[in-house]
C-alpha positions, 0 to 999 in steps of 0.5 A: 941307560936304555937305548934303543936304535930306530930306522926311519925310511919309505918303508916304515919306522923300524925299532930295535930291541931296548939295550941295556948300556954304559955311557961308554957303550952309548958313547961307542955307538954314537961313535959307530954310527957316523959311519951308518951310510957307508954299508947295509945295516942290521939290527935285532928288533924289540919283537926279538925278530931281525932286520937287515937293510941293504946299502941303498935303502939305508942312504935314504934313511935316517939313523935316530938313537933314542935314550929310553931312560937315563939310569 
């Protein structure tokens, strides 16, 4: 399956690079992400750049993990 991760915040949306995934690695990540307040937050960008959000911006964020396409 494809999926890829989106930050939606007061600064913008922020998409990540499109993953190539198992269910059992999707399922890891939804996993990982219930914990996705607790710390700053990174992520590889679809336009190859790299994005890192500090503690306080990702409290105000929301975390949305869309499937691209289901294979």
């Amino acid at each position: 399956m494809r999926v890829q991760l989106e930050i939606i915040n007061e600064f913008g949306v922020f998409e990540g690079e499109v993953m190539n995934l198992t269910k059992e690695q999707y399922l890891t990540i939804k996993e990982m992400s219930k914990n996705f307040y607790e710390t700053g937050f990174e992520m590889s960008t679809e336009d190859d750049g790299f994005i890192i959000i500090p503690p306080e911006i990702v409290r105000k964020s929301i975390l949305k993990i869309k499937i691209k396409e289901d294979v």
